[in-house]
C-alpha positions as YAML, in Angstrom:
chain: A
units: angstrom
residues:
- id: 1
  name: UNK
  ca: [200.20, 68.87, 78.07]
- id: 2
  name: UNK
  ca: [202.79, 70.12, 75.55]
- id: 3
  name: UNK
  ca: [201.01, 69.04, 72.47]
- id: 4
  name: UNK
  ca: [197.98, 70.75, 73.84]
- id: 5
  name: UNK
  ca: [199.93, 73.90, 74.36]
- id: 6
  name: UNK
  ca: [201.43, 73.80, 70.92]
- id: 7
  name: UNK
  ca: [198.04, 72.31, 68.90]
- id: 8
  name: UNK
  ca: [196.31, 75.61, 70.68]
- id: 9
  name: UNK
  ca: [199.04, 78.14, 69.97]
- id: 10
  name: UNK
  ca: [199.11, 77.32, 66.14]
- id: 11
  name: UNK
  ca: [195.34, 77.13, 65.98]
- id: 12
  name: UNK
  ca: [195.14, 80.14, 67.96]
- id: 13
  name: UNK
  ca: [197.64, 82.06, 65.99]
- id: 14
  name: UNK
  ca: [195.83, 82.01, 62.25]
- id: 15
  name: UNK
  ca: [196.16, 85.54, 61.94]
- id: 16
  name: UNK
  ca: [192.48, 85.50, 59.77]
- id: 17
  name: UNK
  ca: [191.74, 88.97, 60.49]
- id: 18
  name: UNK
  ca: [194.51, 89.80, 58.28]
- id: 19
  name: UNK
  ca: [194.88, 87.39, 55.75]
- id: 20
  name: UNK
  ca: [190.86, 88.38, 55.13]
- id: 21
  name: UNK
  ca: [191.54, 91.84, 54.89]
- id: 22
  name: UNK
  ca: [194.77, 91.27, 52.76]
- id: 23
  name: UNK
  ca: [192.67, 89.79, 50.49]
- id: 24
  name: UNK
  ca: [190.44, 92.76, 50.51]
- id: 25
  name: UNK
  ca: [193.96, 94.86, 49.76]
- id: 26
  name: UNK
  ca: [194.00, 96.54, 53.04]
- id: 27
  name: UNK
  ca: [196.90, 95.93, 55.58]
- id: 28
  name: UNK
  ca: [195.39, 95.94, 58.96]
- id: 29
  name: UNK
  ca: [198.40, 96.74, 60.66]
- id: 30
  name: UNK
  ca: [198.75, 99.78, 58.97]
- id: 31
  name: UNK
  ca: [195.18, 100.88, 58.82]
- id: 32
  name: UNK
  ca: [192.30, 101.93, 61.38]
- id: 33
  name: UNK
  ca: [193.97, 100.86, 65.34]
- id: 34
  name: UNK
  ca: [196.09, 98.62, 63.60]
- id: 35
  name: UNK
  ca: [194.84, 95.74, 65.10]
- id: 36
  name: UNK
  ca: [194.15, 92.37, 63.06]
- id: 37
  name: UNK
  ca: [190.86, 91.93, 64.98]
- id: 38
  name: UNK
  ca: [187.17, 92.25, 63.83]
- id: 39
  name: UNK
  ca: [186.68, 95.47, 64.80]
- id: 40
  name: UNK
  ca: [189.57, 97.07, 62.87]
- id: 41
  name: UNK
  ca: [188.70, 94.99, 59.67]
- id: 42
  name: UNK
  ca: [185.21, 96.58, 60.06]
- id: 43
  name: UNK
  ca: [186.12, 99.98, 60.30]
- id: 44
  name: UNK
  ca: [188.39, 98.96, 57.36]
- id: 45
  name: UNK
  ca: [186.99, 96.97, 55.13]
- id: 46
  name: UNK
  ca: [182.86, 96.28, 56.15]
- id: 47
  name: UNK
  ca: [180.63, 94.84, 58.33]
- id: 48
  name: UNK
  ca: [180.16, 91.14, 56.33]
- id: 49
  name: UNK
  ca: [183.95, 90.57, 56.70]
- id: 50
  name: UNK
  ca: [184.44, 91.37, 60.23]
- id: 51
  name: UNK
  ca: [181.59, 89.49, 60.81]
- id: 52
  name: UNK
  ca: [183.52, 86.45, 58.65]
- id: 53
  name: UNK
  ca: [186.17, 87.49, 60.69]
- id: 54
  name: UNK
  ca: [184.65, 86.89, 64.19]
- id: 55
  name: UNK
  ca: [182.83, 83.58, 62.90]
- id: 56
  name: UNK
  ca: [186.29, 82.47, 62.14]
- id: 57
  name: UNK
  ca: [188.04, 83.45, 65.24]
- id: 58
  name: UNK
  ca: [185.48, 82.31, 67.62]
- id: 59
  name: UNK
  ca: [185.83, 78.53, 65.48]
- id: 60
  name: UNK
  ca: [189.28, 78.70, 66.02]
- id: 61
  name: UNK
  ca: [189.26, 79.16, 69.90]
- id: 62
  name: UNK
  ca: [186.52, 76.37, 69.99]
- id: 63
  name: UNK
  ca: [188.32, 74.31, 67.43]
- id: 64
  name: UNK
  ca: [191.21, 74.31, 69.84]
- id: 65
  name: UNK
  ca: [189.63, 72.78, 72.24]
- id: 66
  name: UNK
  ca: [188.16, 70.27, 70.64]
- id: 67
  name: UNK
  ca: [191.26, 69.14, 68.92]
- id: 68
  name: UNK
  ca: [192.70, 68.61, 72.81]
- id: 69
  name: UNK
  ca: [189.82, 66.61, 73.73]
- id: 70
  name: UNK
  ca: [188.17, 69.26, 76.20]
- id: 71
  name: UNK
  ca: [188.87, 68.79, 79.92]
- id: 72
  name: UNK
  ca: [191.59, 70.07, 81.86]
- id: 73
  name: UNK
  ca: [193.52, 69.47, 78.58]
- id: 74
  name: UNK
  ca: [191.15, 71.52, 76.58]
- id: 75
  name: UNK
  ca: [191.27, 74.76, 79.02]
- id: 76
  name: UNK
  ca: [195.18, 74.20, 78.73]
- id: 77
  name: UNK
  ca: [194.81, 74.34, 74.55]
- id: 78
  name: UNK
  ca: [192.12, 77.41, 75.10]
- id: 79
  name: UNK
  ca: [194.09, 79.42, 76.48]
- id: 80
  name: UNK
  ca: [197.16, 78.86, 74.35]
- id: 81
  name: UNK
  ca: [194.86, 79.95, 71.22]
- id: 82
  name: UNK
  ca: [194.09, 82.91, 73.37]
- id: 83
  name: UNK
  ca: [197.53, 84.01, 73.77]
- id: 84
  name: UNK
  ca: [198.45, 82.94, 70.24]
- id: 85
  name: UNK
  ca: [195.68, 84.90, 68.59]
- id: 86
  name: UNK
  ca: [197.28, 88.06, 70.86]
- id: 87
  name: UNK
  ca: [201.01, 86.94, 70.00]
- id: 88
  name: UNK
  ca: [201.10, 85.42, 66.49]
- id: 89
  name: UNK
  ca: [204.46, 83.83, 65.68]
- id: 90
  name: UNK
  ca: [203.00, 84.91, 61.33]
- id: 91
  name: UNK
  ca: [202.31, 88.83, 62.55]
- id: 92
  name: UNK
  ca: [205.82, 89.49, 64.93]
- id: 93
  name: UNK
  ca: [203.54, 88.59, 67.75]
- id: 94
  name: UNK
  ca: [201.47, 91.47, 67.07]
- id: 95
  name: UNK
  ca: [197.67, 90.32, 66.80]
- id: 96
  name: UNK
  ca: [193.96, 90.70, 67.66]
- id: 97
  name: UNK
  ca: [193.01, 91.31, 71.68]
- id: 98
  name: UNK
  ca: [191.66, 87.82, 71.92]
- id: 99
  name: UNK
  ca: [188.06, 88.07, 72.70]
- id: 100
  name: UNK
  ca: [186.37, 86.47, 70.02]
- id: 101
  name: UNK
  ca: [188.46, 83.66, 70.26]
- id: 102
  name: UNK
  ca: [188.00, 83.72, 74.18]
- id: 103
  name: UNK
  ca: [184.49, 82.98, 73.70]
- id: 104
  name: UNK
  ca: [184.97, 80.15, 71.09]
- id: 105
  name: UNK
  ca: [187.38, 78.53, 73.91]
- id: 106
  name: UNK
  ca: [184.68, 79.14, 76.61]
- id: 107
  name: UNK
  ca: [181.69, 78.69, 74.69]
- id: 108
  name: UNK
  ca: [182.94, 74.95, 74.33]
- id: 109
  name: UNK
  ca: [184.23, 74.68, 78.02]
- id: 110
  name: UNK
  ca: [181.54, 76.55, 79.87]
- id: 111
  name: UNK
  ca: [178.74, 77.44, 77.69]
- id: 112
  name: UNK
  ca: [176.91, 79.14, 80.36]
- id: 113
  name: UNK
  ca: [179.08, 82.09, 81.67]
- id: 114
  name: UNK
  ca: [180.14, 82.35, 78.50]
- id: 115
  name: UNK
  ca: [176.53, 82.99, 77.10]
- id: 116
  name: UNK
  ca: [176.20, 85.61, 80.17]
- id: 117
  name: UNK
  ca: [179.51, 87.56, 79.25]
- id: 118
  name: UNK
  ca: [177.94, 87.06, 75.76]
- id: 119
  name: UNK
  ca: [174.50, 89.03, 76.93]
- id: 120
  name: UNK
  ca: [177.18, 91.40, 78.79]
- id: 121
  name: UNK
  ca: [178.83, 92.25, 75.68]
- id: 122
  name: UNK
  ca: [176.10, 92.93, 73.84]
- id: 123
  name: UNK
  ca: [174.15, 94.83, 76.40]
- id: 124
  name: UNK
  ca: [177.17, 97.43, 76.82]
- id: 125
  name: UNK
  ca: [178.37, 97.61, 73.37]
- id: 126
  name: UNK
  ca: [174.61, 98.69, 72.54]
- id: 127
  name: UNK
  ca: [173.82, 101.27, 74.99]
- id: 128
  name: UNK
  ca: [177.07, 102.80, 75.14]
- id: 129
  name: UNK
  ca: [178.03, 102.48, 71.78]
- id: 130
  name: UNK
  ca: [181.82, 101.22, 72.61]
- id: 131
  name: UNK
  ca: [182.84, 97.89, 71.41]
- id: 132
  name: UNK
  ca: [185.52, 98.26, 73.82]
- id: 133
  name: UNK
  ca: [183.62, 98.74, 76.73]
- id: 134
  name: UNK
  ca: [181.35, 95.94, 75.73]
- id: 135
  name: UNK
  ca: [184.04, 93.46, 75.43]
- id: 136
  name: UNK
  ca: [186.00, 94.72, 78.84]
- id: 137
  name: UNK
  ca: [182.27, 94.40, 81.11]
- id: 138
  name: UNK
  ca: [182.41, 91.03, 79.28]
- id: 139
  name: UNK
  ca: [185.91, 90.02, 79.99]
- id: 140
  name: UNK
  ca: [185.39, 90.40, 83.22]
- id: 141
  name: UNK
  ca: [182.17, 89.30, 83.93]
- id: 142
  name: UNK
  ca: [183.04, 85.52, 82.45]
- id: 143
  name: UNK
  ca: [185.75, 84.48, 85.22]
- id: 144
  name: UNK
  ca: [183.25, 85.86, 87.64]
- id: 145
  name: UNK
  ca: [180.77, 83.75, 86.05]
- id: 146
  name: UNK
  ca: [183.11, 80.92, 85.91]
- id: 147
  name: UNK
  ca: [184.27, 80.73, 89.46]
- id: 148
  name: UNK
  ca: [180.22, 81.02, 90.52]
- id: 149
  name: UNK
  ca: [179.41, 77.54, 88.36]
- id: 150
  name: UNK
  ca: [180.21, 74.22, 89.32]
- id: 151
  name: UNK
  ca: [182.99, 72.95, 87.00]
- id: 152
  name: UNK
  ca: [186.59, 72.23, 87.13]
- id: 153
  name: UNK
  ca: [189.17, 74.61, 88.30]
- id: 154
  name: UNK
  ca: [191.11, 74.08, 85.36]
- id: 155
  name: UNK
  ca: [188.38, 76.29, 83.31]
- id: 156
  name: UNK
  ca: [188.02, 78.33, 86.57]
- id: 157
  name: UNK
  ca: [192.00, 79.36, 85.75]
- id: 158
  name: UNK
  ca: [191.94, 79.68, 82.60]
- id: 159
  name: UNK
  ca: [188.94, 81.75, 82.33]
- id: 160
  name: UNK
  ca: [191.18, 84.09, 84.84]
- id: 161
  name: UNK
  ca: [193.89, 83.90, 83.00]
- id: 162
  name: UNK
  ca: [192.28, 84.51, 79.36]
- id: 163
  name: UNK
  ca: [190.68, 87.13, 81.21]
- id: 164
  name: UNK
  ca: [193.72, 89.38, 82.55]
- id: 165
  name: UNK
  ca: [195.28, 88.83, 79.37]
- id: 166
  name: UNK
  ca: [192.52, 90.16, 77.19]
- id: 167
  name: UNK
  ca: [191.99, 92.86, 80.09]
- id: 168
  name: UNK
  ca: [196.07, 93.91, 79.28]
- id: 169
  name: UNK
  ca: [195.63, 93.94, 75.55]
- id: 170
  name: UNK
  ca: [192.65, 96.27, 76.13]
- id: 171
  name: UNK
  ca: [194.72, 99.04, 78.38]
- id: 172
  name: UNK
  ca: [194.52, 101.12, 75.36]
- id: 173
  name: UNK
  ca: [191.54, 101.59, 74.89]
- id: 174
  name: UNK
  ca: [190.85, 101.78, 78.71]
- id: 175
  name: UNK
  ca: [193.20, 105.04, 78.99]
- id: 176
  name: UNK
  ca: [191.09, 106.82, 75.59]
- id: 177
  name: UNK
  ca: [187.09, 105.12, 77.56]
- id: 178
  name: UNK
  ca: [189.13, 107.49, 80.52]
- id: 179
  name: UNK
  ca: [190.07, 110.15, 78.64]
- id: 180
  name: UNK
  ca: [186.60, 110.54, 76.17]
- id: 181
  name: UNK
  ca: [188.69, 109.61, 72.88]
- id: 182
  name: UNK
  ca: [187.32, 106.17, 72.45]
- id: 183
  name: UNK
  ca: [185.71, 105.63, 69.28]
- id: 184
  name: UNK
  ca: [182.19, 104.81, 69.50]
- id: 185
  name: UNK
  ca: [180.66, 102.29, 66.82]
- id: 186
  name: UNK
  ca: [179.98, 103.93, 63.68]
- id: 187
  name: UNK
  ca: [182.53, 106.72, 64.00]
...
């Protein structure tokens, strides 16, 4: 169980976002939200590298799991490289609010609920133009999903888990959806 903890964790913890916007000369924890996930580097550097961005962090999260083997071991090694995506040893444990790599982790585990919080996401995030929103509906729609499909309680936990984490990163932007200072895509 340990190695699968610390295999996840240092997969998990490639702080991409910001070594990919570094590259582009910005410093994502200094511009935009300040976060070092895809939606920052869009608003800071484009929409081709967040969208490198996301294809890399979802690999990760699934990467993780595969290295572990999948299983009970896997959802062990998911959810490390959920929490060290959020809390990067490289970044002061200051990093992205785990979502993309969430759904690499749970796209390998549990394709299906992750596939509906998938449809969630992009459902929200397109009518109500809030990528927070979008990703909040689907953070909590995938342990619902999760614990409705037969599999193994291991996933069921760490889907629950993943989940309240990514929900705690996102209390930020939960307070501005509240108070009408979100911003919407595109602004």
């Amino acid at each position: 169980m340990i190695p699968a903890i610390v295999i996840g964790y240092a997969v998990g913890s490639l702080p991409i976002g910001f070594l990919v916007a570094h590259g582009a000369g910005v410093d994502l924890r200094r511009a935009g939200s300040g976060n070092v996930g895809a939606t920052n580097v869009y608003r800071t550097t484009g929409l081709s590298t967040a969208l490198a961005v996301m294809v890399a962090d979802v690999a990760k999260g699934a990467a993780a799991v595969w290295l572990a083997g999948g299983g009970v071991t896997g959802a062990i090694a998911g959810l490390a490289a959920v929490v060290g995506h959020i809390y990067p040893v490289w970044l002061r444990f200051k990093g992205g609010k785990g979502v993309a790599t969430a759904t690499g982790v749970f796209g390998v585990l549990t394709p299906l609920p992750t596939a509906i919080a998938a449809a969630a996401f992009v459902i929200v995030a397109a009518r109500s133009r809030f990528v927070s929103l979008g990703s909040i509906v689907a953070t909590v729609t995938l342990p619902v999903a999760q614990w409705l499909t037969p599999g193994t309680r291991a996933v069921d936990v760490a889907a629950t888990a993943a989940a309240a984490l990514i929900l705690f990163r996102h209390r930020g932007n939960i307070a501005r959806l509240r108070a009408h200072t979100e911003r919407a895509i595109g602004t």
